[in-house]
Every structure is written in structure tokens, then in C-alpha cells.
C-alpha positions as CSV (number, residue, x, y, z in Angstrom):
1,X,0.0,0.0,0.0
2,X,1.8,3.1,-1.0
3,X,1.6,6.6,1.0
4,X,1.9,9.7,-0.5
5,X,4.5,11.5,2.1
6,X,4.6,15.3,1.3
7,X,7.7,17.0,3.4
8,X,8.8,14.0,3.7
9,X,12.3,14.9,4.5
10,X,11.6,17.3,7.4
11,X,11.8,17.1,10.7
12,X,8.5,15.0,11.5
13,X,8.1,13.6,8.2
14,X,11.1,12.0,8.5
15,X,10.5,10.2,11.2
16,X,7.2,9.4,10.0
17,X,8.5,8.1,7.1
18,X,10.9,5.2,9.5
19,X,7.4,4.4,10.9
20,X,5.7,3.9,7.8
21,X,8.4,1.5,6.2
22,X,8.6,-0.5,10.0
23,X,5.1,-0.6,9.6
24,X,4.9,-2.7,6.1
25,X,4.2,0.9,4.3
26,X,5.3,1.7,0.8
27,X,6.2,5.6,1.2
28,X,6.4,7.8,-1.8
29,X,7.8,11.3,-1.0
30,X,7.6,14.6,-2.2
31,X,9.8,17.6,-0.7
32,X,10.9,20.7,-2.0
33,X,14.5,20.5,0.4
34,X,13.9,24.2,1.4
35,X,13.7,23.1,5.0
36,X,15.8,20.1,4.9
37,X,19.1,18.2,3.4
38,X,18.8,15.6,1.3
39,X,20.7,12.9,3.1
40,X,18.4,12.5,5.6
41,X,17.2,10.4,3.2
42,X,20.2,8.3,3.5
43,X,19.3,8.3,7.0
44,X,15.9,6.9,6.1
45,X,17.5,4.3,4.3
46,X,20.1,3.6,7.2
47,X,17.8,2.7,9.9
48,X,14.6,0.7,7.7
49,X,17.0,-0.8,5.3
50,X,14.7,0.6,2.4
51,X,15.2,3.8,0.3
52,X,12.1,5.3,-0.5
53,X,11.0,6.7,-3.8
54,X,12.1,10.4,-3.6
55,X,10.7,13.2,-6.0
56,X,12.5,16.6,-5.1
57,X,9.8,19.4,-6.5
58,X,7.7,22.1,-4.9
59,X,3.6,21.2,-4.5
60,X,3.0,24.2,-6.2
61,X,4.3,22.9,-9.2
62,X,0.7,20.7,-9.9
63,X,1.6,19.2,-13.1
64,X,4.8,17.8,-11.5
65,X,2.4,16.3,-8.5
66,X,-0.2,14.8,-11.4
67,X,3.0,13.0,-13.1
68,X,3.9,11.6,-9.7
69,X,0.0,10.4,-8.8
70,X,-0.4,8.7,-12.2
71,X,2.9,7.0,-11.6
72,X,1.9,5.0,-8.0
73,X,-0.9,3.9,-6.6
74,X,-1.6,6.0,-3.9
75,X,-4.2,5.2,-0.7
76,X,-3.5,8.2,1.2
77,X,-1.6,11.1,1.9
78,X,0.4,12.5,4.9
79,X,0.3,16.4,4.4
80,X,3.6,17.6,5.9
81,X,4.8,20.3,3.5
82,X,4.5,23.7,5.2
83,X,6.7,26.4,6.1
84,X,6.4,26.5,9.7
85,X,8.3,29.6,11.5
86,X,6.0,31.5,13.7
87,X,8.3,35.0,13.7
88,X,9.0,34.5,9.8
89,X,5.7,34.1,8.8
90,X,5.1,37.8,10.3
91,X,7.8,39.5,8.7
92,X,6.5,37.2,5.2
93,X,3.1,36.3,5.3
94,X,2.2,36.5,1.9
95,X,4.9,34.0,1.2
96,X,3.3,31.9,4.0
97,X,0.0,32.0,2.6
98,X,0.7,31.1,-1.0
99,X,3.1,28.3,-0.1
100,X,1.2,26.5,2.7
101,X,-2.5,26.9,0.9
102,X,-1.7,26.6,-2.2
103,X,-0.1,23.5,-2.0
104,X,-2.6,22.2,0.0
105,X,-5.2,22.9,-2.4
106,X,-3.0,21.2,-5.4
107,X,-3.6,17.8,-3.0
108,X,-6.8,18.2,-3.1
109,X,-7.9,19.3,-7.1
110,X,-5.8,16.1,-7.6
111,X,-7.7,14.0,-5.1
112,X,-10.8,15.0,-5.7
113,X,-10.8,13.4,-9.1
114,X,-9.0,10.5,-7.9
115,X,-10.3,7.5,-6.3
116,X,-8.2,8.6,-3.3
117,X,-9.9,8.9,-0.2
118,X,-7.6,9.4,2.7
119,X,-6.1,12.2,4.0
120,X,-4.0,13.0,7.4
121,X,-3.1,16.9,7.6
122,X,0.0,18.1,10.0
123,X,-1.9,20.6,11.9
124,X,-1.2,22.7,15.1
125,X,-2.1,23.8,18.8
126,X,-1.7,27.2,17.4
127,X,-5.4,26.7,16.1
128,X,-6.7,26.9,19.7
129,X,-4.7,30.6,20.7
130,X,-4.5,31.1,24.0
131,X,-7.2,29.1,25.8
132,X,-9.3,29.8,28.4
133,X,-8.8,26.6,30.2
134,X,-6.5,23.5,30.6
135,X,-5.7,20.8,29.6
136,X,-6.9,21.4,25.8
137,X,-9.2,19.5,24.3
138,X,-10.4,18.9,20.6
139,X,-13.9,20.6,22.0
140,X,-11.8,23.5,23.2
141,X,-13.6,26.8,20.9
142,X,-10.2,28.1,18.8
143,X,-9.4,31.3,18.3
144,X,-7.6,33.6,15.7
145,X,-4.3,32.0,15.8
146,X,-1.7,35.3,16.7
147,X,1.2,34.3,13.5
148,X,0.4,34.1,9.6
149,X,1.7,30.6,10.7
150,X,-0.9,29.9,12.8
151,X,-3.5,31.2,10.2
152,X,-2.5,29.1,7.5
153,X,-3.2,25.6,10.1
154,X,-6.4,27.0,10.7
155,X,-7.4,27.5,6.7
156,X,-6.0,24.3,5.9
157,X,-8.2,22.6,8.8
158,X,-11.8,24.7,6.9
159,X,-10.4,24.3,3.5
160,X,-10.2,20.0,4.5
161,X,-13.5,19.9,6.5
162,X,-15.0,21.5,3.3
163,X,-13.3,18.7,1.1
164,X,-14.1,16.1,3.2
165,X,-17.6,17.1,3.0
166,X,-18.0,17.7,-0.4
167,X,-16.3,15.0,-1.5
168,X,-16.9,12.1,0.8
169,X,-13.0,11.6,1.6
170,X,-11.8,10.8,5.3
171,X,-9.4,13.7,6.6
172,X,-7.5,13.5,10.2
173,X,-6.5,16.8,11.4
174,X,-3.5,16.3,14.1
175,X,-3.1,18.7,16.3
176,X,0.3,18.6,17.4
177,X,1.9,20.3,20.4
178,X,5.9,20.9,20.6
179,X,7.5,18.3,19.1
180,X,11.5,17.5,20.5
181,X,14.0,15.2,20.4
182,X,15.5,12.7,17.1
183,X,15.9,9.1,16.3
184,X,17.7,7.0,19.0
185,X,19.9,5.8,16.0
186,X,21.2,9.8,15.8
187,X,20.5,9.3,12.3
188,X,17.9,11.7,11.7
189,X,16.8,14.9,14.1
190,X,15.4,18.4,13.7
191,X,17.5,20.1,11.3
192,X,17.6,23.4,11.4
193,X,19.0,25.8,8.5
194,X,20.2,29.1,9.9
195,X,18.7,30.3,13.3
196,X,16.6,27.9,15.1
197,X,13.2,29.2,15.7
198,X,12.3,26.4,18.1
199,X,13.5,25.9,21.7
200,X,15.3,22.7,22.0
201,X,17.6,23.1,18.8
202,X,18.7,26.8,20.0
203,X,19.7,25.0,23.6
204,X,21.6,22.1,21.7
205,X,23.4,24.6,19.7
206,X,24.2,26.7,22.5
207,X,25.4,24.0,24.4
208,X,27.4,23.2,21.7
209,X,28.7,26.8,21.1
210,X,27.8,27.6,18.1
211,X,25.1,30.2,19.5
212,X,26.7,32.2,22.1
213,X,23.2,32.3,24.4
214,X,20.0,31.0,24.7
215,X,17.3,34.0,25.1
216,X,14.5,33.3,27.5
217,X,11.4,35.5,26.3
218,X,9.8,36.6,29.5
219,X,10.4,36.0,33.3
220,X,6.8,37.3,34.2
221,X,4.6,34.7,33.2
222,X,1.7,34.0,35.4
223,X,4.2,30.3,36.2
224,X,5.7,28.6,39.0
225,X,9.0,30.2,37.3
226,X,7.5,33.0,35.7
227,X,8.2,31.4,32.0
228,X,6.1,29.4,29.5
229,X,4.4,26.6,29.6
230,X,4.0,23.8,27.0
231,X,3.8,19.9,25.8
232,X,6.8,19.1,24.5
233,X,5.8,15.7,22.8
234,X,8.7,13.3,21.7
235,X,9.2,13.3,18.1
236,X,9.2,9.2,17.5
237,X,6.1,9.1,19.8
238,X,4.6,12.1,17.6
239,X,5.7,9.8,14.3
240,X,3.9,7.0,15.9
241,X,0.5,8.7,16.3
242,X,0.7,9.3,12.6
243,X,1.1,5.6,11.4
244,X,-1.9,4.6,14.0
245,X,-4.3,7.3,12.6
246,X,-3.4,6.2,8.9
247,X,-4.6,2.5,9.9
248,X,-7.8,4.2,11.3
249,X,-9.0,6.1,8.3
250,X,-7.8,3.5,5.6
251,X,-10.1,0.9,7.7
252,X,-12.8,3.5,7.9
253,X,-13.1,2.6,11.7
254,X,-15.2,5.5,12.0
255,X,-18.5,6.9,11.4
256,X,-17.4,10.4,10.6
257,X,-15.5,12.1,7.7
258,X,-13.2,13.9,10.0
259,X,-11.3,13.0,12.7
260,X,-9.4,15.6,15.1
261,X,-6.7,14.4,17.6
262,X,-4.7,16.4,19.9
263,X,-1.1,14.7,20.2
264,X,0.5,15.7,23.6
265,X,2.0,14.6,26.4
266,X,-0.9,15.8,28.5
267,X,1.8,17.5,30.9
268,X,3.1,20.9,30.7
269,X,6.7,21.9,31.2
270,X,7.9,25.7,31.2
271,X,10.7,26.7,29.4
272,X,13.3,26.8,32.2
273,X,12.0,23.1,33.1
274,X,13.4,22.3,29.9
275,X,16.9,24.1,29.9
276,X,17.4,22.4,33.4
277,X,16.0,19.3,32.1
278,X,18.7,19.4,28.8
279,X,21.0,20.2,31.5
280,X,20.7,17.5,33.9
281,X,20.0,14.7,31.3
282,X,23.2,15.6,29.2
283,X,26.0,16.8,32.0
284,X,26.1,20.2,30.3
285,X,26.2,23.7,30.8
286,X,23.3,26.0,29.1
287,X,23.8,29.9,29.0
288,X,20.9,31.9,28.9
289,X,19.5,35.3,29.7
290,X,16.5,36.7,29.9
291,X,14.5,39.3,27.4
292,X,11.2,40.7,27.2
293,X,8.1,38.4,26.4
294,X,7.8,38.4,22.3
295,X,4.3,39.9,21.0
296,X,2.0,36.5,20.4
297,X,3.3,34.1,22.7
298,X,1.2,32.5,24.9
299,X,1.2,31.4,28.6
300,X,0.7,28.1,28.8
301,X,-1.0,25.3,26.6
302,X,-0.8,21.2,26.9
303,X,-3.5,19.2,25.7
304,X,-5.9,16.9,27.0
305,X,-5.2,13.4,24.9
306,X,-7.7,11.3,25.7
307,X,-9.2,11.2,22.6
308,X,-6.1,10.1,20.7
309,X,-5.6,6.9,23.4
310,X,-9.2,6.1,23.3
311,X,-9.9,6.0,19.5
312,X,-6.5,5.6,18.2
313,X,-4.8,3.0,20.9
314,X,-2.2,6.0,21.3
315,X,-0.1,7.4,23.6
316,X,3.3,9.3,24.1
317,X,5.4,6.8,26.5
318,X,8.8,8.7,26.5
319,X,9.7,10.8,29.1
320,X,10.8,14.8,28.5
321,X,14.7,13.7,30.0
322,X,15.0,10.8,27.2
323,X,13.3,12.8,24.7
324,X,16.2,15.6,25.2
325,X,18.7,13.0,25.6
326,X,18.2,11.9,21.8
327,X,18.3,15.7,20.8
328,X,21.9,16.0,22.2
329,X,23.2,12.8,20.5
330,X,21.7,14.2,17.2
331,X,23.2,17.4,17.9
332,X,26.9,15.2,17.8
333,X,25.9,13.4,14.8
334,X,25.5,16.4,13.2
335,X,29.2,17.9,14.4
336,X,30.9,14.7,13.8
337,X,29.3,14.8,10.1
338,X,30.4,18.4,9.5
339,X,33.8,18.1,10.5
């Protein structure tokens, strides 16, 4: 059974893909390598033993996308491709908006002729805002996401519920919450080109030196330790949810057209809970200093994940220390490859 994989070769997507193929999946991926390097497929390769079939193109290019559909059998798609950067897609959000929607809606012109039914979209916790209550829960009214980023998931989730209607195709929306950590083979990881924009991958790399200090946005949180709160879900467990949610609409163990998980932890850790964490688990030293609270960023959020054990026989097992553990041996892989 062949999978249709967009992003394939990102950070989650990657590690999807190791699922898929451990899982008896034939994966067929699509990725445009702006947010990635190509040997992660090697990396692929290293851990299952199988190289998947690879087409390097942008999503936006749809007759490149139609060659690729007519050429494999496809059952279902996982929707990775996106550009993801919360303060980027402020600064462009035009650029945001044609790249993560437009794409999106190439999938679908070519699915809705198709006799392609399934359909699993990488969405976000940013959908929700900052809610009034926690845990978070699918139920949980969302807001006006603050980022272009956020706005984009929030489209994408109305633009499938529409298709899904219309068309009488199954769609998951996942929901995800922060994602850390890399394979325990060190063989594939978050990779980050230029700055990191997320939390753990700007401690690795200032651990390792290469960024001089980690800034803290804001000390005045309404927290235990006056900093943020979030679920910082392990990547591999995150992967996981993904392969369990694919067997669920492909079996059409469900009465509805659309399915909406929240994948968490279901426990919230602040940001200094995680430096200390990285710390503690990797018998290093983090420098960081604090700086005023960014425009956007929320308090706290960690999600309520009930729904995903009950219905999807899912839950994250790994714990925040061994989840940071992996990103610090990844963070070495990636030295000892460079030098």
C-alpha cells in the first residue's frame, strides 16, 4: 500500500517516514529540500533498510504532482509540507499563505478526481490561541491563531473539513503540540537551516557553542517560574500517532468524515524546566539570559489526549529527559558529520 508522504524529508516527516516502512508501508515522497538536506534520506535508508522513492519538487508545481499520482498507486496522503516559523511568517506572510495553501489545495484538485480517499493533515495547537482553560481538548472553541503561521493551520483545517464534505473523503486533522527530540539511531533529528526558531535546537546549539546564548522570552509569566508553559511531545512518539491514525481512516473505523486528535504529552513543562532538564540529562552547561516576552506568545498550553488513546490505541510513552537525551546525541551526529 503506497503513502503519499509530502515533506517528507523534514523534521517530522522523516521520522514518519521510518514508521511507515517499520510498519509494512510503501512511502512515496515529495519535498521541495527548502527546509531540509537531502541525506536525511540516507538516513531513512540507514535505519529501515529501504530507500524510499524520492521526487524533489515544490507542491506548487501541480503538473509535477499529477506525473507523480499517475505513476503509484496511492491510498493516502500525509500532508507535511508547510513552512512553519512563527516569527518568519510575520515578517512574510504573503509568502506563507501562498506556499502552505496553495499546495494544500494542489492535494486536493488532484484528489478529488481520484479515487483517493484518505487524507491526514499536519496541523497545530496554534489553532486553539491562547485558551481559556487547561488541559486542551479537541472541544476547546479556537481562536484567531496570533502568527500568519498559525493562520495558514487554521485554513488548511476549513479548507479539509469543506473537502471532506464535499467529497466524501476521510481527513484527520492532528493537532500537534511541541515536538522535541531525534531518532535514537542519531541518524535523523530536527535540522535546522540558519537560526533555530524552536526551543530545544537553540539549547543544543548553544550547548554546543555555536550560539553564544539561549534567550528566554519573558520571566513574568503567570508560572511557578514566571516562564512558559508547553507539551513538548517526543518526536518518534509524535511519528507513531501518525502511522496509528493512517490504519484508522484506511479501515474507515469510523462513522465520521473527520477526525481531530490532539497529540500531547498531556503535561506541561515551562521553558526553564526544559533548559534544566537538557542540563541535567546531558551533563552540560546551558547559558541563557532573559529578554522581554515576544508579541504572540502565549502562557501556557498542553493538551488533553484522551481522545487520541481512546480511539487511536495511542499514547506518548517517552519521558521529557529521554526525549532531550536523543536531541543531544543528534546534535553530535551532526558535528561529527560536518567536521
Amino acid at each position: 500500500m503506497a503513502i503519499l508522504v509530502t515533506g517528507g524529508l523534514g523534521y517530522i516527516g522523516s521520522h514518519t517516514v521510518v514508521e511507515l516502512i517499520q510498519s509494512n508501508f510503501e512511502v512515496i515522497i515529495v519535498d521541495d529540500l527548502s527546509n531540509t538536506e537531502k541525506y536525511i534520506l540516507d538516513g531513512i535508508q540507514k535505519i529501515t533498510g529501504v530507500r524510499p522513492v524520492f521526487y524533489p519538487f515544490d507542491l506548487k508545481r501541480r503538473e509535477l504532482l499529477t506525473q507523480v499520482l499517475e505513476a503509484h498507486k496511492i491510498e493516502a496522503c500525509i500532508h507535511f509540507a508547510a513552512y512553519k516559523a512563527v516569527g518568519e511568517s510575520q515578517e512574510k506572510p504573503i509568502d506563507y499563505y501562498e506556499n502552505n495553501l496553495f499546495s494544500l489545495i494542489n492535494l486536493l484538485q488532484e484528489f478529488k478526481s481520484r479515487n483517493i480517499s484518505n487524507f491526514i493533515f499536519s496541523s497545530s495547537c496554534t489553532v486553539y490561541g491562547q485558551a481559556d482553560e487547561m488541559p486542551i481538548w479537541e472541544e476547546t472553541p479556537l481562536k484567531q491563531p496570533e502568527s500568519s503561521y498559525g493562520r495558514t493551520k487554521r485554513m488548511g483545517e476549513d479548507i479539509l473539513k469543506d473537502f471532506a464534505i464535499a467529497h466524501h473523503k476521510k481527513v484527520s486533522l492532528l493537532r500537534y503540540f511541541n515536538p522535541i527530540g531525534a531518532h535514537p539511531s542519531a541518524l535523523i533529528g530536527e535540522l535546522p537551516l540558519g537560526v533555530p526558531n524552536n526551543l530545544v535546537p537553540y539549547i543544543c546549539q548553544t550547548a554546543a557553542g555555536i550560539r553564544a546564548c539561549l534567550s528566554i522570552f519573558g520571566q513574568d509569566y503567570p508560572t511557578a517560574d514566571g516562564t512558559a508553559i508547553r507539551d513538548y511531545i517526543y518526536v518518534v512518539d509524535l511519528a507513531k500517532a501518525h502511522v496509528a491514525a493512517l490504519k484508522k481512516v484506511i479501515h474507515h473505523k469510523t462513522d465520521s468524515l473527520i477526525d481531530i486528535y490532539n497529540l500531547g504529552t498531556g503535561k506541561g513543562s515551562s521553558v526553564l524546566e526544559v533548559v534544566k532538564g537538557f542540563e541535567a540529562a546531558n551533563q552540560v552547561r546551558v547559558k541563557y539570559e532573559f529578554k522581554p516576552r515576544r508579541t504572540g506568545d502565549i502562557t501556557i498550553a498542553y493538551a488533553d489526549v484522551s481522545k487520541a488513546e481512546r480511539e487511536l490505541n495511542w499514547k506518548a510513552s517517552t519521558s521529557l529527559e529521554e526525549a532531550l537525551k536523543t536531541t543531544w546525541q543528534w546534535q553530535k551526529h551532526l558535528e561529527s558529520r560536518n567536521s
